[in-house]
C-alpha positions, -999 to 999 in steps of 0.1 A, spaced: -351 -745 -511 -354 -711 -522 -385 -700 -536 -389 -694 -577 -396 -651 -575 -427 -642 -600 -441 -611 -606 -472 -606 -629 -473 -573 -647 -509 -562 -653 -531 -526 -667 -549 -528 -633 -568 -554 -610 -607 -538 -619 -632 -566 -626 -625 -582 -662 -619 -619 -677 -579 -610 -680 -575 -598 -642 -596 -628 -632 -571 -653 -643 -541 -634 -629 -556 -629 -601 -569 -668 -600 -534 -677 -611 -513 -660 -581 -539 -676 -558 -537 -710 -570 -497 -713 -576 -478 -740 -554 -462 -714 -525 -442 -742 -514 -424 -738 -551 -430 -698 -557 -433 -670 -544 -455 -638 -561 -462 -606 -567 -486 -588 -594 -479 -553 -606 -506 -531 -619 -495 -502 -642 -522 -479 -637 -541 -489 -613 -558 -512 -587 -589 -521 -584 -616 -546 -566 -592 -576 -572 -566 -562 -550 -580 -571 -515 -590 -605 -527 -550 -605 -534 -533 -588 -503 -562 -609 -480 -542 -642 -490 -505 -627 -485 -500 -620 -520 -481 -582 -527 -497 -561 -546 -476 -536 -564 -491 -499 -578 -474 -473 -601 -477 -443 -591 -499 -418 -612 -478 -411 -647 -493 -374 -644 -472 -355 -679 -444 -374 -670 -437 -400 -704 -437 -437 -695 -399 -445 -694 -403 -435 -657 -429 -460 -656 -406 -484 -675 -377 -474 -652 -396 -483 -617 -404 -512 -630 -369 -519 -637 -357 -514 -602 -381 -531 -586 -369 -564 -604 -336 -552 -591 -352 -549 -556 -371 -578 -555 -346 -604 -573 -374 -614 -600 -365 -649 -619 -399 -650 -634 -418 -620 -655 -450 -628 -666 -469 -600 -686 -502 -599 -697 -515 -580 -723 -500 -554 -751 -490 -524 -726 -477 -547 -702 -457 -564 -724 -443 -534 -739 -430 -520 -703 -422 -553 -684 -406 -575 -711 -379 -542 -718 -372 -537 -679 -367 -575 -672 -340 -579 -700 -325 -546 -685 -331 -562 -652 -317 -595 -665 -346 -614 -654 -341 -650 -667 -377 -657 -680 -397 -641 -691 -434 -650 -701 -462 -633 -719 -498 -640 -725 -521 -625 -748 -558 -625 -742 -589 -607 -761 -576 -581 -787 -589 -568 -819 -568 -580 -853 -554 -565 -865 -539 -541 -841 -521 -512 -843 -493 -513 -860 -471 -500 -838 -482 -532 -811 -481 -550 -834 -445 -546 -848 -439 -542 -809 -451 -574 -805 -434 -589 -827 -402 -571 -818 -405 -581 -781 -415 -617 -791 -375 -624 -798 -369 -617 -766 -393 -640 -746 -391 -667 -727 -423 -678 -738 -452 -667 -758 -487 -673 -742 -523 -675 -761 -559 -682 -744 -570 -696 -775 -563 -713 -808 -579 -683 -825 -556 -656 -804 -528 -680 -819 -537 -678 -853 -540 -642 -852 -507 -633 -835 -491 -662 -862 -508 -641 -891 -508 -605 -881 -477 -601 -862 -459 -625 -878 -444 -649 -849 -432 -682 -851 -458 -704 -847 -434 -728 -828 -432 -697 -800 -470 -698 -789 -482 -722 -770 -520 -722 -764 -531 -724 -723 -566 -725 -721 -581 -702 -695 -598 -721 -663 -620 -713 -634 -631 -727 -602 -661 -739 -614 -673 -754 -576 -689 -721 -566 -712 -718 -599 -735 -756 -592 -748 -737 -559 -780 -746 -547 -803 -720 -541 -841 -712 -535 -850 -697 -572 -879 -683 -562 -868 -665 -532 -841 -654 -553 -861 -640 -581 -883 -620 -553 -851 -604 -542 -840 -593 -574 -877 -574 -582 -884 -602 -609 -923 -613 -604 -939 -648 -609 -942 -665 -643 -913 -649 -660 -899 -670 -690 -877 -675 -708 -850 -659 -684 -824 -652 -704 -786 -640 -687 -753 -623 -701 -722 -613 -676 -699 -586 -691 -687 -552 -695 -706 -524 -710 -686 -518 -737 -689 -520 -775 -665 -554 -777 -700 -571 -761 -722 -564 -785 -749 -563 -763 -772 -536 -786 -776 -568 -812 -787 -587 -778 -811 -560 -770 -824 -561 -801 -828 -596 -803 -851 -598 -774 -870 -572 -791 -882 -598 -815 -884 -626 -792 -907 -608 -766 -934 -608 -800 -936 -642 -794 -928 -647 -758 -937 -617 -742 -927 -627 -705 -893 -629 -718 -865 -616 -693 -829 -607 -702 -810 -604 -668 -772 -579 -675 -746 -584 -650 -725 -559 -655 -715 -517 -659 -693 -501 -682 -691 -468 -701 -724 -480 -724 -750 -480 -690 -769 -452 -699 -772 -459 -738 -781 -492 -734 -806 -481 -711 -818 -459 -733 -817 -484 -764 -842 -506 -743 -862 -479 -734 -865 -467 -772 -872 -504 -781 -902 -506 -760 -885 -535 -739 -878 -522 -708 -904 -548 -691 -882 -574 -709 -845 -566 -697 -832 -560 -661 -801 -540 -655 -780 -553 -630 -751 -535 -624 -716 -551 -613 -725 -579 -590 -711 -603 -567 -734 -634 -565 -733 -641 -605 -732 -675 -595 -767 -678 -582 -779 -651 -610 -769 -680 -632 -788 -706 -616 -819 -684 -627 -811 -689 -663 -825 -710 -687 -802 -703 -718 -765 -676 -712 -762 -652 -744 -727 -639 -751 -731 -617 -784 -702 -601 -786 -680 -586 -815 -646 -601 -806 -625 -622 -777 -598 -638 -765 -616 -669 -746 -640 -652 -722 -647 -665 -687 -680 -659 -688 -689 -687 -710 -665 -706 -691 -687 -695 -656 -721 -703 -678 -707 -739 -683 -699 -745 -647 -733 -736 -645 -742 -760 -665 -763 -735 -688 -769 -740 -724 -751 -712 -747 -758 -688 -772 -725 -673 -785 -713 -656 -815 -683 -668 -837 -657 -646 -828 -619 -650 -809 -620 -684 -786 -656 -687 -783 -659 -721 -805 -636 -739 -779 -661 -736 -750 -689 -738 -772 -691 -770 -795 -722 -754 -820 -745 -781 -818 -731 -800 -785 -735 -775 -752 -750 -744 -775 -754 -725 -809 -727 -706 -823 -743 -677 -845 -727 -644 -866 -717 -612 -847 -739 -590 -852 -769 -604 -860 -800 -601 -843 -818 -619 -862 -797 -651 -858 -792 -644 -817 -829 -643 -816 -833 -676 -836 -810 -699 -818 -829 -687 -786 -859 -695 -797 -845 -733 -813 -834 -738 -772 -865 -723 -761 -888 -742 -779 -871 -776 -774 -866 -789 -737 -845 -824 -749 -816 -802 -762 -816 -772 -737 -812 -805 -715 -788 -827 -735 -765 -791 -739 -770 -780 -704 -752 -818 -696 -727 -812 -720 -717 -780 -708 -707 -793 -675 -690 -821 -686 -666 -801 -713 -659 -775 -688 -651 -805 -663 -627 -818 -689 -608 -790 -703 -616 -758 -684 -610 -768 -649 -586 -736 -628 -561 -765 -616 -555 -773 -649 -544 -738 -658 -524 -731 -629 -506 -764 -638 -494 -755 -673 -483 -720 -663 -462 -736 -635 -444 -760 -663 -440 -732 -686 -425 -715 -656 -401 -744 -648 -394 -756 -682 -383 -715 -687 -358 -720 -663 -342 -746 -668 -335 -735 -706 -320 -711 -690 -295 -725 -677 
């Protein structure tokens, strides 16, 4: 039997929550059913070895330069030509806009978009591009009820067209067992250190991680051994540095830069902040639950679906220090429900979060695609 031809179209393969699941999804696939390929627009990026080291092509446009992005638009067109694509799956607005136009030119029979964290409303010009392109798709794609809602109100789109796939992880490599203490030796952090506090993300404004920063700030008047470990770089490094220095906590916050043993990081935690201003459904919170960490998280995008306020963590307002700094100190100061949420974490990411379950419904959607088509 011949294999089903998929190519995922991506804005590069650096380290981010939306590259993680393509890159998790292309992994994971049956190979005995399909056969892939991801396409990154403008660049690669760390997650390209992890890619081409399991057989899995990797294609890169070449720089744009002044040239305008039909050329872009027109590569991709050939190389559905080329490669005899049945199945385009984009993710993201600039992806969309490029791959959804050449697969109809290419007369690729499905064609599949997902959309993950964006800030509503958009642009107009995505947005009425959107909902332009949204006619001519196989499938519309959202990570989260919330993204739905958003894409239902904003752009306009028939609710009947989205169908919500809730992101998943491997969650095995995140219940490692490790020796804490050596572990907090290695990482410069002394002896009698608490609460140790952990977010994973991008240094960006869409984290909000100044109101986390601030936050601690008020906790360390109480808990002055307080230590907030940040996973993570991004074009905010130095000013949050400098925000910590100016806020007198630089005793209580340890930057860590991009890392690749978050998993044991995690095991050092005693409570996983995620303050940040909007999402799709982040996989950090996902990675925190695997964990089996109690959560903090503000109530923006998907967050509420991985974290049931009351059940595995606190759901608070973006942007409010004040708030992060209280629901802290609520876990904190009580072990039975940084306990009873640290249980429930695990067992709702067991239940709806799991990778396999992903990779399932996008293989469906796939097949289902396909044979509408014909």
């Amino acid at each position: 039997m011949n294999k089903i031809k998929i190519m995922h179209v991506t804005h590069d393969l650096n380290i981010g929550g939306l590259q993680r699941v393509v890159v998790d999804l292309a992994k994971n696939i049956d190979r005995n059913k399909f056969e892939v390929s991801v396409c990154a627009l403008r660049e690669g990026g760390p997650f390209e070895k992890e890619l081409t080291d399991q057989g899995i092509e990797v294609i890169r446009m070449p720089p744009m330069n002044d040239r305008p992005d039909y050329f872009r638009f027109w590569k991709l067109y050939k190389i559905m030509i080329e490669k005899k694509t049945a199945v385009v799956h984009t993710h993201n607005i600039e992806p969309f806009t490029d791959g959804v136009p050449a697969a109809l030119l290419a007369r690729v029979p499905v064609r599949v978009h997902t959309d993950h964290a964006r800030v509503f409303p958009d642009k107009k010009r995505y947005m009425f591009a959107e909902w332009i392109l949204s006619h001519f798709t196989s499938q519309l794609v959202a990570v989260s009820e919330h993204t739905k809602a958003n894409l239902v109100q904003y752009e306009k789109i028939n609710s009947k067209k989205i169908k919500v796939v809730l992101n998943g992880i491997a969650g095995e490599k995140y219940r490692v067992q490790i020796d804490k203490e050596q572990k907090k030796a290695a990482l410069g952090i002394g002896p009698g250190r608490a609460p140790i506090l952990g977010v994973s993300a991008r240094l960006t404004r869409q984290k909000g991680i100044s109101y986390l920063l601030q936050a601690v700030k008020l906790l360390s008047k109480d808990y002055p051994d307080t230590l907030l470990l940040i996973a993570g770089e991004g074009e905010l490094w130095d000013q949050l540095n400098a925000e910590a220095k100016e806020l007198r906590i630089e005793r209580n916050v340890l930057f860590l830069g991009p890392r690749l043993d978050v998993p044991e990081i995690l095991q050092l935690q005693d409570v996983f902040v995620l303050p940040s201003l909007f999402e799709g459904l982040p996989l950090v919170l996902l990675e925190a639950m695997a964990a089996s960490l109690p959560i903090v998280a503000t109530d923006v995008g998907g967050n509420r679906q991985a974290v049931r306020d009351g059940l595995n963590g606190f759901i608070v307002p973006s942007k409010d220090s004040v708030a992060l700094c209280s629901a802290i100190k609520r876990l904190i100061e009580n072990s039975a429900t940084r306990e009873s949420f640290s249980r429930n974490s695990l067992e709702l990411f067991q239940k709806e979060f799991a990778l396999e379950r992903m990779v399932k419904t996008y293989e469906e959607i796939y097949l289902n695609c396909l044979v509408s088509t014909n």
